[in-house]
MMTF fields as JSON, N, C-alpha, C and O atoms, coordinates in Angstrom:
{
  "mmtfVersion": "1.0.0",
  "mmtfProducer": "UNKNOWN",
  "numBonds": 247,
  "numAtoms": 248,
  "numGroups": 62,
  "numChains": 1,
  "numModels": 1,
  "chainsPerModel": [1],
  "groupsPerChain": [62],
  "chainIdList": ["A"],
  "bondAtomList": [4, 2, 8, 6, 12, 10, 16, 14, 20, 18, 24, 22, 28, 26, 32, 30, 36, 34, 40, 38, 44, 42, 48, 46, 52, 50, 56, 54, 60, 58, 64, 62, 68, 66, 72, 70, 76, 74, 80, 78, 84, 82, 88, 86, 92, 90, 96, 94, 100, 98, 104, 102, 108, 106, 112, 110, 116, 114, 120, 118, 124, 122, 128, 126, 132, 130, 136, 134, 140, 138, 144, 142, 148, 146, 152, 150, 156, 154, 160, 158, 164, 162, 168, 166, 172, 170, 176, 174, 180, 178, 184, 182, 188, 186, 192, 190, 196, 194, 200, 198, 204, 202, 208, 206, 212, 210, 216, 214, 220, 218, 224, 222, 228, 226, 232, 230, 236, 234, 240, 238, 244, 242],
  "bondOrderList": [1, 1, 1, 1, 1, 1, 1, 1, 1, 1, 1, 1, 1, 1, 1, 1, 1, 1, 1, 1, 1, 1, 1, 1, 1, 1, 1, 1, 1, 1, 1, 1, 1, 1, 1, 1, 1, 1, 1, 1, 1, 1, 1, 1, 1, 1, 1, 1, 1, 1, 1, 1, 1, 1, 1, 1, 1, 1, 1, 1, 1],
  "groupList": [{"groupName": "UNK", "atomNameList": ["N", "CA", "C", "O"], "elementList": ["N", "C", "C", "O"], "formalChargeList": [0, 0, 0, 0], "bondAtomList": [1, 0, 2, 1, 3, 2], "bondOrderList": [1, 1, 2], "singleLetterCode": "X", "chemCompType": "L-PEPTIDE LINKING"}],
  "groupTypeList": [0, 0, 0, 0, 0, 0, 0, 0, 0, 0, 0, 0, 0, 0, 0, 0, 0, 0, 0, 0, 0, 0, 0, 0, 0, 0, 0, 0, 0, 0, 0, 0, 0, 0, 0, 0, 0, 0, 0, 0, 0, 0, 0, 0, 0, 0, 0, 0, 0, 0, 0, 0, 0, 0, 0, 0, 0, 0, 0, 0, 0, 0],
  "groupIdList": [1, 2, 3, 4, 5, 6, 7, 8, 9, 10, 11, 12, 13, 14, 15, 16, 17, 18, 19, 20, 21, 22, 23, 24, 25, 26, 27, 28, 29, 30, 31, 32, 33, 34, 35, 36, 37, 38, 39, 40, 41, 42, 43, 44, 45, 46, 47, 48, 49, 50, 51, 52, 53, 54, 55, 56, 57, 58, 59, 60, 61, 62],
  "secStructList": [7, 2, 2, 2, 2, 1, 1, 1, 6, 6, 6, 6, 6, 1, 6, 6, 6, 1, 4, 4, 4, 1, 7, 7, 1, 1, 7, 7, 7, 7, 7, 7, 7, 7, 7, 1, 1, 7, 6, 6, 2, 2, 2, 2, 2, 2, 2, 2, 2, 2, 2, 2, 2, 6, 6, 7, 7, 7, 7, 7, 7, 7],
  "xCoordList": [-37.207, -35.92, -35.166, -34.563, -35.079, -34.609, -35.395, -34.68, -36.85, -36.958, -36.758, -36.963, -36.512, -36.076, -34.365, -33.725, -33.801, -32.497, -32.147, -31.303, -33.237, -32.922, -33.429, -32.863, -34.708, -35.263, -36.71, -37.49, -36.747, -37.545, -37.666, -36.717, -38.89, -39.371, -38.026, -37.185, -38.196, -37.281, -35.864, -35.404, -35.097, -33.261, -33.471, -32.884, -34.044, -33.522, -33.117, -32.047, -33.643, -33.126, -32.068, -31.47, -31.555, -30.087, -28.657, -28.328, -28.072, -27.064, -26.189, -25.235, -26.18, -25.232, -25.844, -25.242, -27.246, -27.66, -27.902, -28.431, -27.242, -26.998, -25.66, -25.721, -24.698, -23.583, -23.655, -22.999, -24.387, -24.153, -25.414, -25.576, -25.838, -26.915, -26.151, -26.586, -24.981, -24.227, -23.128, -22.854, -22.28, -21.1, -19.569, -18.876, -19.751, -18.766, -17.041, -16.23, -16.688, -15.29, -14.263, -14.901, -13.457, -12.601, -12.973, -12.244, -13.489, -13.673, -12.372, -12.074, -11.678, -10.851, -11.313, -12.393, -10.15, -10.551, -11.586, -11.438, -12.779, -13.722, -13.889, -13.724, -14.207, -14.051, -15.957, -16.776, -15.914, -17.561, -17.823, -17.67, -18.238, -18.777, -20.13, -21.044, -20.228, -21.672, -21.654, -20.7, -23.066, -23.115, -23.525, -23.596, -23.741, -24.662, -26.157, -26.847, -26.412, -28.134, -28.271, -28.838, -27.757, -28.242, -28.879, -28.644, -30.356, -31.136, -30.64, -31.461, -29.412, -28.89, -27.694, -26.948, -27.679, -26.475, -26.352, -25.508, -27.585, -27.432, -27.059, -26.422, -27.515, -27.31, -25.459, -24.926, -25.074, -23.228, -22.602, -21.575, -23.382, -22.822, -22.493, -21.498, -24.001, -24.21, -23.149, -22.362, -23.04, -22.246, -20.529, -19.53, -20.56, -18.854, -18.54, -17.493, -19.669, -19.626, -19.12, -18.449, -19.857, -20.262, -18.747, -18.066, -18.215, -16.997, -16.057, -15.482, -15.826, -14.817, -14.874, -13.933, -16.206, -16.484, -15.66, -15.226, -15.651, -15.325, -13.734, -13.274, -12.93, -11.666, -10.981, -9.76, -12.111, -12.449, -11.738, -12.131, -10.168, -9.718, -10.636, -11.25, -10.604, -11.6, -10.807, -10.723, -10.394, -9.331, -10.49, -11.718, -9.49, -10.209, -9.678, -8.499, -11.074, -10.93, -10.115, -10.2, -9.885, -9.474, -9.945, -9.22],
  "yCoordList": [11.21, 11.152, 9.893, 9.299, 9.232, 8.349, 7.278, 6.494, 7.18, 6.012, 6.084, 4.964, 6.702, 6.583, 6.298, 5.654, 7.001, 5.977, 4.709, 3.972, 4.533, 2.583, 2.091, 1.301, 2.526, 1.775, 0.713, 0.082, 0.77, -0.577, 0.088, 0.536, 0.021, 0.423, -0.222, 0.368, -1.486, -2.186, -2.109, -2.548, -1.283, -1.09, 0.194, -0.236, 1.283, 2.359, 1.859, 2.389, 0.896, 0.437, 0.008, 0.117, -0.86, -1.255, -0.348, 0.77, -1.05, 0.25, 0.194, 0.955, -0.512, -0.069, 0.932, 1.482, 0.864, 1.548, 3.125, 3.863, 3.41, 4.772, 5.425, 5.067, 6.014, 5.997, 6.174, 5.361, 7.159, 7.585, 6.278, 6.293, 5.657, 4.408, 3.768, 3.306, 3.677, 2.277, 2.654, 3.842, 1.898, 2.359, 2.851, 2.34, 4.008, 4.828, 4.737, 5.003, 4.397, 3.72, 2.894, 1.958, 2.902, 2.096, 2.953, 3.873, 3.421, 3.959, 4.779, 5.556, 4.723, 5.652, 7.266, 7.801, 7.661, 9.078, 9.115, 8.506, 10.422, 10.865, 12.386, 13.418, 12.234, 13.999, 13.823, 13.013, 15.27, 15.496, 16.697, 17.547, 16.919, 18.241, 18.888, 18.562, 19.69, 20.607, 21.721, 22.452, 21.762, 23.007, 24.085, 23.757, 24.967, 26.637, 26.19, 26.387, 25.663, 25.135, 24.034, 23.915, 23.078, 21.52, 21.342, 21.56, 20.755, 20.548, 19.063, 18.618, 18.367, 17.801, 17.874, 16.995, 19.426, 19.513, 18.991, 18.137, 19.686, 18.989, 17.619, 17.273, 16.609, 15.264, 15.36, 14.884, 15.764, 16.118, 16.387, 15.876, 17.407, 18.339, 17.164, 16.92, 16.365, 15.024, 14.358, 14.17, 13.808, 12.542, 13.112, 12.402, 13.963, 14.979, 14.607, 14.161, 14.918, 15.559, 13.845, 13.712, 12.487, 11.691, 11.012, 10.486, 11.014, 10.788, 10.658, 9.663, 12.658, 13.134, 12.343, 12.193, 12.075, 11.491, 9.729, 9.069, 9.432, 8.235, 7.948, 6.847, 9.288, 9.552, 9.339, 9.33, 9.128, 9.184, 10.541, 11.606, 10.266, 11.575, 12.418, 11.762, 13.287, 14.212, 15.479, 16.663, 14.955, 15.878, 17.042, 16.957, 18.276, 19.457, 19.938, 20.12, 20.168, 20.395, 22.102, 22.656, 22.306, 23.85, 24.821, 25.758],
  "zCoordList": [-1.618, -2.277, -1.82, -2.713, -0.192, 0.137, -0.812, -1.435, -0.977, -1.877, -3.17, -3.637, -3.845, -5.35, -5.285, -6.117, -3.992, -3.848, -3.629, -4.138, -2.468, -2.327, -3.263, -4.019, -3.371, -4.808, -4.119, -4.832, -2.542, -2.096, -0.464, 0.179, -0.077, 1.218, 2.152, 2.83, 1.905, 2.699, 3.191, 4.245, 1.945, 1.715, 3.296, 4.289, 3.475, 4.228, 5.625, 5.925, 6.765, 7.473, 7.759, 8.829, 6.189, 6.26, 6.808, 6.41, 7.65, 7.705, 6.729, 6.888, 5.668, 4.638, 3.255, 2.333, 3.6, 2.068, 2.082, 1.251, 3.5, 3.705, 4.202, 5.378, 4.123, 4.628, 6.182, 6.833, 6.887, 8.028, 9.141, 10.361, 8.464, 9.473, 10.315, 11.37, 9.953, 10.72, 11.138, 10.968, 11.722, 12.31, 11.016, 10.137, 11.657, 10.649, 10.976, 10.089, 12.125, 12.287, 11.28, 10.798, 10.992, 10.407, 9.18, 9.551, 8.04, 6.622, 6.398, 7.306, 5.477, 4.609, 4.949, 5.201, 4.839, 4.958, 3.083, 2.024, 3.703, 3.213, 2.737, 3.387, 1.614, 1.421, 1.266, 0.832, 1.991, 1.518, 1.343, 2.22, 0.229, -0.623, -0.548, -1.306, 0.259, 0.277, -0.643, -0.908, -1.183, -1.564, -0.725, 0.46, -0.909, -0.47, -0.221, 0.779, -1.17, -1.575, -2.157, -3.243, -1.487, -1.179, -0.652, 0.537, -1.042, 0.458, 1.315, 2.117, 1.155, 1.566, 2.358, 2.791, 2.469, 3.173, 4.35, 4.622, 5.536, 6.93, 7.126, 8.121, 5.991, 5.525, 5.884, 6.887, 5.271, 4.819, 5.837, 6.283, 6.312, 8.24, 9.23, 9.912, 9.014, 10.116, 10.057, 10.984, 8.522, 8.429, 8.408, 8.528, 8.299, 8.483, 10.222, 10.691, 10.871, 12.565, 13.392, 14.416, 12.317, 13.146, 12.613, 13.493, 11.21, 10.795, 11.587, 12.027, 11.879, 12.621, 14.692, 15.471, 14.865, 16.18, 16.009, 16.952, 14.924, 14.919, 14.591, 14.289, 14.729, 14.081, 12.742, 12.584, 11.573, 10.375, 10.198, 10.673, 9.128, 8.842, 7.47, 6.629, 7.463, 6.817, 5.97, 6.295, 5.065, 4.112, 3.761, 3.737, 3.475, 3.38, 2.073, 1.771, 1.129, -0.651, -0.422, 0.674, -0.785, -1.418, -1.895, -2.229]
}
């Protein structure tokens, strides 16, 4: 699934062609939406956990 996103063996290393690769500091607050049965959620959990570590405010949907 990561390669049909980058598109090229090469892009996944980059830390920008993934949100959570690189340093997550300084970004706008972020809303992130999981489902029940995403198999991407843990993906969401991570990048929520590493956000909030970086004092990335993290608005909460309703």
């Amino acid at each position: 699934m990561n390669l049909l996103y980058a598109g090229s063996e090469d892009v996944p290393p980059d830390p920008y062609a993934f949100a959570g690769n690189g340093d997550v500091s300084g970004q706008p607050p972020v809303c992130i939406l999981n489902s029940d049965t995403d198999p991407l959620r843990a993906s969401g959990e991570a990048y929520a956990a590493q956000l909030a570590k970086a004092g990335v405010p993290l608005p909460v949907a309703a």
